[in-house]
C-alpha positions as CSV (number, residue, x, y, z in Angstrom):
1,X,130.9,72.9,80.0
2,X,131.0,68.9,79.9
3,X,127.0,69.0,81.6
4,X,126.2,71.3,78.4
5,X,127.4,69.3,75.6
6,X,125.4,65.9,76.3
7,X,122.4,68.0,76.6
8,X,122.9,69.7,73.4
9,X,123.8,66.7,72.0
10,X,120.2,64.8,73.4
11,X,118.5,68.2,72.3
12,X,120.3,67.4,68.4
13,X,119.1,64.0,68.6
14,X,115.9,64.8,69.5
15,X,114.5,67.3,67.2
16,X,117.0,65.2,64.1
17,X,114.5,62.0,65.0
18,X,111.6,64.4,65.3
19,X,111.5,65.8,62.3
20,X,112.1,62.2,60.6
21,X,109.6,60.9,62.4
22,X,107.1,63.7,61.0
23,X,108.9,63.8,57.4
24,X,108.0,60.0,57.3
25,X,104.4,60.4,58.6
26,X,103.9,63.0,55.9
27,X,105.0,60.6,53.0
28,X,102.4,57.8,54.3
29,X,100.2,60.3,55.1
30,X,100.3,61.8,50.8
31,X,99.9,58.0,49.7
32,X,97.4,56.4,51.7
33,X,95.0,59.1,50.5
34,X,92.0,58.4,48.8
35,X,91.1,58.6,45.4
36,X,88.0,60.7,45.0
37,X,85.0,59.0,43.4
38,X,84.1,58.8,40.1
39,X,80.3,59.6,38.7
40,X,80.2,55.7,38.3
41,X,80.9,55.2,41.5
42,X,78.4,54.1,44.4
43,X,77.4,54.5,48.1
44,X,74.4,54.1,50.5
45,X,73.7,54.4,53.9
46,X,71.1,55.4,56.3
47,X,71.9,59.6,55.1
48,X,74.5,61.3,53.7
49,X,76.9,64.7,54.8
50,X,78.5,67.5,52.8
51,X,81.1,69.6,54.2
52,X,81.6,72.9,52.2
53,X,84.6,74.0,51.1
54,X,86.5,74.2,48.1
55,X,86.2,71.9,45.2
56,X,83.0,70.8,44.3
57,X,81.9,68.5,47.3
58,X,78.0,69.1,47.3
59,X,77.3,68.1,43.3
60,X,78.6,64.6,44.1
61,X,76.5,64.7,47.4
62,X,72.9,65.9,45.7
63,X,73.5,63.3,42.9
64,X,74.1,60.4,45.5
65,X,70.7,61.6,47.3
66,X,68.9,62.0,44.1
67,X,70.0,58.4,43.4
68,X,68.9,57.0,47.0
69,X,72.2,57.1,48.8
70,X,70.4,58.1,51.5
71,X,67.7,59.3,53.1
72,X,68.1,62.6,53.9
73,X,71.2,64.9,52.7
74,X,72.9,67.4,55.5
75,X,74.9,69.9,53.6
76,X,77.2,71.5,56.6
77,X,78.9,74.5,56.9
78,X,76.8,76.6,54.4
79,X,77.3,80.3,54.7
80,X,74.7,82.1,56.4
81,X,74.0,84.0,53.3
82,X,72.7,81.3,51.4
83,X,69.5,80.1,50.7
84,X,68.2,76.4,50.1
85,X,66.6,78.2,46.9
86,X,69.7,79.5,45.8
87,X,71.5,75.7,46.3
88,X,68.8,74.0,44.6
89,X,69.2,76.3,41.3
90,X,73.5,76.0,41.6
91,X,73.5,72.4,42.0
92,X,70.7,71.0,40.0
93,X,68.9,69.7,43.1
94,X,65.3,68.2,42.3
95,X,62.5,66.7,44.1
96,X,64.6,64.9,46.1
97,X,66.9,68.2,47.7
98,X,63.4,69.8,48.1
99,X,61.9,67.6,50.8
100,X,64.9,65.8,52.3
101,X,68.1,68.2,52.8
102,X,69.2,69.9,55.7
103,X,71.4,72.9,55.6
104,X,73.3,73.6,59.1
105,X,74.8,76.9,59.3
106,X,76.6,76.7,62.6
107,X,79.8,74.5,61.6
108,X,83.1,77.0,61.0
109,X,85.8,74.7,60.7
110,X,86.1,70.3,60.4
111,X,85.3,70.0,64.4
112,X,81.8,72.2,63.8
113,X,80.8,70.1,61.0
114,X,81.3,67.1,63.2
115,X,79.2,68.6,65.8
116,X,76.3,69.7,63.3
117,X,76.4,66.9,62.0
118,X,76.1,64.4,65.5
119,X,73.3,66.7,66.6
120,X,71.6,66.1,63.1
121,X,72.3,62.3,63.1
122,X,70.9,62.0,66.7
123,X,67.9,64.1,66.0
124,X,66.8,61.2,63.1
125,X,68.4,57.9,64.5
126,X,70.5,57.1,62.0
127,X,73.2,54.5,61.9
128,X,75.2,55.0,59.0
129,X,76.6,57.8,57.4
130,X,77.9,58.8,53.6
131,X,80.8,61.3,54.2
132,X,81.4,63.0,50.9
133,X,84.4,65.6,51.3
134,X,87.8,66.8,49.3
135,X,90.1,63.3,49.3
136,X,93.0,65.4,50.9
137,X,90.1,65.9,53.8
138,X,88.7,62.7,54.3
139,X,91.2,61.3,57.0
140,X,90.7,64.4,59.1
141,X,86.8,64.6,58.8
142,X,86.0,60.7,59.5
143,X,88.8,61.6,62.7
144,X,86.2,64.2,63.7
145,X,83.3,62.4,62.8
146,X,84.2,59.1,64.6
147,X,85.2,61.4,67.9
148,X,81.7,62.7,67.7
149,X,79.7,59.4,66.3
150,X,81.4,56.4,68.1
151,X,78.8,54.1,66.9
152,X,77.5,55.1,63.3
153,X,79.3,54.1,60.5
154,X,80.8,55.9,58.3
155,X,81.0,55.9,54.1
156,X,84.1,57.7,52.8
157,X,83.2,59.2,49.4
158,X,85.8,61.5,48.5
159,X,85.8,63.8,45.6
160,X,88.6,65.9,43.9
161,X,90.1,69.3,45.3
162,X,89.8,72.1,42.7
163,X,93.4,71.7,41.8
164,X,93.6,73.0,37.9
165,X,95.3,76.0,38.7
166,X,97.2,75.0,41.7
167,X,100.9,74.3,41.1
168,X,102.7,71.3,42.4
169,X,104.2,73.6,45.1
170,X,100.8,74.7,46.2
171,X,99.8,71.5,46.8
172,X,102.2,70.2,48.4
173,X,101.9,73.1,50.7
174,X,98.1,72.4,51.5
175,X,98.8,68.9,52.1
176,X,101.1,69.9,54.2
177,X,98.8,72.2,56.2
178,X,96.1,69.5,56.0
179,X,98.6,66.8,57.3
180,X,99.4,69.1,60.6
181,X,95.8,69.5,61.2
182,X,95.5,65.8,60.9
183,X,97.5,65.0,63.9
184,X,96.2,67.8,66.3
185,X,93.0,66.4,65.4
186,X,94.2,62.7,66.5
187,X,95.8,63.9,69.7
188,X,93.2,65.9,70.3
189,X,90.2,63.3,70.1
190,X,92.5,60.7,71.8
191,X,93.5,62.4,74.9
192,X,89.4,63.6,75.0
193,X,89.0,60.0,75.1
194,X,91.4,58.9,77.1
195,X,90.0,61.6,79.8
196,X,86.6,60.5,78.9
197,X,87.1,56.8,79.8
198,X,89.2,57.8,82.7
Protein backbone atom coordinates (compact mmCIF):
# COMPACT_ATOMS: atom_id res chain seq x y z
CA UNK A 1 0.00 0.00 0.00
CA UNK A 2 2.94 2.54 0.92
CA UNK A 3 4.61 1.62 -2.99
CA UNK A 4 1.01 2.74 -4.28
CA UNK A 5 0.52 6.00 -2.76
CA UNK A 6 3.90 7.76 -4.09
CA UNK A 7 3.01 6.56 -7.36
CA UNK A 8 -0.40 7.88 -7.40
CA UNK A 9 0.86 10.77 -5.88
CA UNK A 10 3.80 11.26 -9.03
CA UNK A 11 0.83 10.14 -11.46
CA UNK A 12 -1.38 13.41 -9.61
CA UNK A 13 1.49 15.60 -10.08
CA UNK A 14 2.07 14.65 -13.40
CA UNK A 15 -1.01 15.03 -15.26
CA UNK A 16 -1.89 18.53 -12.54
CA UNK A 17 1.57 20.12 -14.34
CA UNK A 18 0.48 18.67 -17.66
CA UNK A 19 -2.47 20.04 -18.13
CA UNK A 20 -0.98 23.56 -16.81
CA UNK A 21 1.60 23.35 -18.96
CA UNK A 22 -0.98 22.85 -22.07
CA UNK A 23 -3.64 25.42 -20.38
CA UNK A 24 -0.72 27.98 -20.56
CA UNK A 25 0.44 27.10 -24.05
CA UNK A 26 -3.11 27.55 -25.23
CA UNK A 27 -3.35 31.25 -23.67
CA UNK A 28 0.07 32.27 -25.66
CA UNK A 29 -0.92 30.32 -28.30
CA UNK A 30 -4.82 32.69 -28.58
CA UNK A 31 -2.57 35.95 -28.25
CA UNK A 32 0.32 35.69 -30.36
CA UNK A 33 -2.01 35.08 -33.28
CA UNK A 34 -2.04 37.25 -36.08
CA UNK A 35 -4.20 39.77 -37.21
CA UNK A 36 -5.46 39.12 -40.59
CA UNK A 37 -4.66 41.74 -43.25
CA UNK A 38 -6.50 44.49 -44.26
CA UNK A 39 -7.29 45.39 -48.11
CA UNK A 40 -4.61 48.21 -47.43
CA UNK A 41 -2.30 45.95 -46.61
CA UNK A 42 0.80 44.71 -48.66
CA UNK A 43 2.98 41.71 -49.63
CA UNK A 44 5.43 40.42 -52.38
CA UNK A 45 7.47 37.75 -53.05
CA UNK A 46 8.70 35.50 -55.69
CA UNK A 47 4.66 33.63 -55.86
CA UNK A 48 1.96 33.43 -53.71
CA UNK A 49 -0.27 30.23 -51.97
CA UNK A 50 -3.97 29.82 -51.09
CA UNK A 51 -5.05 27.14 -48.93
CA UNK A 52 -8.93 26.51 -49.18
CA UNK A 53 -10.97 26.35 -46.43
CA UNK A 54 -13.37 28.41 -44.73
CA UNK A 55 -13.43 32.04 -44.62
CA UNK A 56 -12.56 33.80 -47.58
CA UNK A 57 -8.79 33.08 -48.13
CA UNK A 58 -8.58 33.08 -52.08
CA UNK A 59 -10.17 36.85 -52.64
CA UNK A 60 -7.27 38.31 -50.60
CA UNK A 61 -4.94 35.91 -52.61
CA UNK A 62 -6.26 36.90 -56.43
CA UNK A 63 -6.14 40.59 -55.37
CA UNK A 64 -2.50 40.37 -54.19
CA UNK A 65 -1.66 38.56 -57.66
CA UNK A 66 -3.64 40.97 -59.59
CA UNK A 67 -1.54 43.68 -57.85
CA UNK A 68 1.99 41.89 -58.47
CA UNK A 69 2.48 40.10 -55.17
CA UNK A 70 3.75 37.50 -57.06
CA UNK A 71 4.34 35.91 -59.95
CA UNK A 72 2.28 33.10 -60.18
CA UNK A 73 -0.77 32.29 -57.67
CA UNK A 74 -1.16 28.31 -56.39
CA UNK A 75 -4.58 28.03 -55.01
CA UNK A 76 -4.29 24.53 -52.99
CA UNK A 77 -6.67 22.18 -51.91
CA UNK A 78 -9.43 23.02 -54.51
CA UNK A 79 -12.15 20.43 -54.73
CA UNK A 80 -11.90 18.22 -57.62
CA UNK A 81 -15.21 19.49 -58.86
CA UNK A 82 -14.13 22.85 -59.57
CA UNK A 83 -13.11 24.48 -62.48
CA UNK A 84 -10.52 27.37 -63.05
CA UNK A 85 -13.58 28.87 -65.04
CA UNK A 86 -15.78 28.59 -62.35
CA UNK A 87 -12.99 30.34 -59.82
CA UNK A 88 -12.27 33.08 -62.13
CA UNK A 89 -16.15 34.11 -62.33
CA UNK A 90 -16.48 33.61 -58.04
CA UNK A 91 -13.61 35.56 -57.30
CA UNK A 92 -13.31 38.26 -59.83
CA UNK A 93 -10.04 36.87 -61.17
CA UNK A 94 -8.76 38.84 -64.49
CA UNK A 95 -5.99 38.70 -66.82
CA UNK A 96 -3.71 38.05 -64.37
CA UNK A 97 -5.66 34.55 -62.68
CA UNK A 98 -5.94 33.56 -66.45
CA UNK A 99 -2.27 33.00 -67.33
CA UNK A 100 -0.55 32.74 -64.06
CA UNK A 101 -2.64 30.48 -61.40
CA UNK A 102 -2.17 27.04 -60.58
CA UNK A 103 -4.92 24.97 -59.03
CA UNK A 104 -3.56 21.63 -57.19
CA UNK A 105 -6.21 19.27 -56.39
CA UNK A 106 -4.23 16.67 -54.50
CA UNK A 107 -3.82 18.50 -50.87
CA UNK A 108 -6.62 17.05 -48.23
CA UNK A 109 -5.54 18.43 -45.13
CA UNK A 110 -2.56 21.36 -43.96
CA UNK A 111 0.32 18.60 -44.48
CA UNK A 112 -1.07 18.02 -48.42
CA UNK A 113 -1.06 21.59 -49.05
CA UNK A 114 2.53 21.79 -47.92
CA UNK A 115 3.45 19.03 -50.18
CA UNK A 116 1.49 20.50 -53.28
CA UNK A 117 2.78 23.32 -52.67
CA UNK A 118 6.91 22.20 -52.29
CA UNK A 119 6.34 20.18 -55.49
CA UNK A 120 4.88 23.44 -57.19
CA UNK A 121 7.65 25.80 -55.66
CA UNK A 122 10.36 23.36 -56.90
CA UNK A 123 8.96 22.88 -60.31
CA UNK A 124 9.42 27.01 -60.88
CA UNK A 125 12.57 27.88 -58.62
CA UNK A 126 11.17 30.11 -56.45
CA UNK A 127 12.56 31.47 -53.28
CA UNK A 128 9.98 33.25 -51.49
CA UNK A 129 6.63 32.56 -50.81
CA UNK A 130 3.21 34.74 -49.82
CA UNK A 131 1.25 32.38 -47.45
CA UNK A 132 -2.30 33.78 -47.40
CA UNK A 133 -4.52 31.49 -44.97
CA UNK A 134 -7.31 31.93 -41.94
CA UNK A 135 -5.06 33.95 -38.99
CA UNK A 136 -6.14 31.05 -36.49
CA UNK A 137 -4.13 28.82 -39.29
CA UNK A 138 -1.18 30.60 -40.05
CA UNK A 139 1.13 29.18 -37.18
CA UNK A 140 0.21 25.58 -38.26
CA UNK A 141 0.62 26.10 -42.17
CA UNK A 142 4.06 28.14 -42.06
CA UNK A 143 5.02 24.81 -39.41
CA UNK A 144 4.13 22.68 -42.43
CA UNK A 145 5.39 24.80 -44.97
CA UNK A 146 8.86 25.34 -43.37
CA UNK A 147 9.05 21.27 -42.77
CA UNK A 148 8.56 20.99 -46.48
CA UNK A 149 10.53 24.31 -47.77
CA UNK A 150 13.58 24.70 -45.44
CA UNK A 151 15.06 27.27 -47.57
CA UNK A 152 12.22 29.64 -49.17
CA UNK A 153 10.89 32.24 -47.24
CA UNK A 154 7.84 32.61 -46.23
CA UNK A 155 5.11 35.85 -46.19
CA UNK A 156 2.48 35.38 -43.59
CA UNK A 157 -0.66 37.18 -44.86
CA UNK A 158 -3.47 36.07 -42.86
CA UNK A 159 -7.03 36.92 -43.41
CA UNK A 160 -10.18 36.66 -41.08
CA UNK A 161 -12.16 33.27 -40.34
CA UNK A 162 -15.79 33.49 -41.26
CA UNK A 163 -16.70 34.07 -37.73
CA UNK A 164 -20.20 36.23 -37.88
CA UNK A 165 -22.29 33.60 -36.83
CA UNK A 166 -19.91 31.66 -34.70
CA UNK A 167 -20.46 32.15 -30.92
CA UNK A 168 -17.73 32.93 -28.54
CA UNK A 169 -18.05 29.21 -27.37
CA UNK A 170 -17.49 28.07 -30.95
CA UNK A 171 -14.55 29.70 -31.23
CA UNK A 172 -12.95 28.97 -28.53
CA UNK A 173 -13.62 25.41 -29.39
CA UNK A 174 -11.88 25.70 -32.92
CA UNK A 175 -8.99 27.35 -31.48
CA UNK A 176 -8.83 24.84 -29.38
CA UNK A 177 -8.91 22.15 -32.08
CA UNK A 178 -6.50 24.22 -34.09
CA UNK A 179 -4.13 24.65 -31.13
CA UNK A 180 -3.86 20.63 -30.68
CA UNK A 181 -3.14 20.27 -34.29
CA UNK A 182 -0.47 22.85 -33.83
CA UNK A 183 1.60 20.83 -31.59
CA UNK A 184 1.27 17.37 -33.36
CA UNK A 185 2.33 19.27 -36.26
CA UNK A 186 5.62 20.62 -34.21
CA UNK A 187 6.47 17.28 -32.83
CA UNK A 188 5.75 15.77 -35.72
CA UNK A 189 8.14 17.93 -38.18
CA UNK A 190 10.79 17.99 -35.37
CA UNK A 191 11.29 14.40 -34.58
CA UNK A 192 11.20 14.04 -38.80
CA UNK A 193 14.02 16.29 -38.50
CA UNK A 194 15.70 15.15 -35.88
CA UNK A 195 15.64 11.54 -37.66
CA UNK A 196 16.52 13.28 -40.84
CA UNK A 197 19.75 14.79 -39.56
CA UNK A 198 20.44 11.76 -37.65
Amino acid sequence: MRAKKPRRSFLLSAVFWGALLYGFGFALFMVSLPRPSTAQTTAKADAIVALTGEGDRLTPAVQLLEQGGGKRLCITGVNKATSKRDLKALLHGGASFDCCADLGFAALDTRGNAEETAGWVRSHNYRSLVVVTAAYHMPRSLVEFGAQMPDVKLVPYPVAADEADASSWQNIKRLHGEYAKYLASVIRTSFDGFVGRA
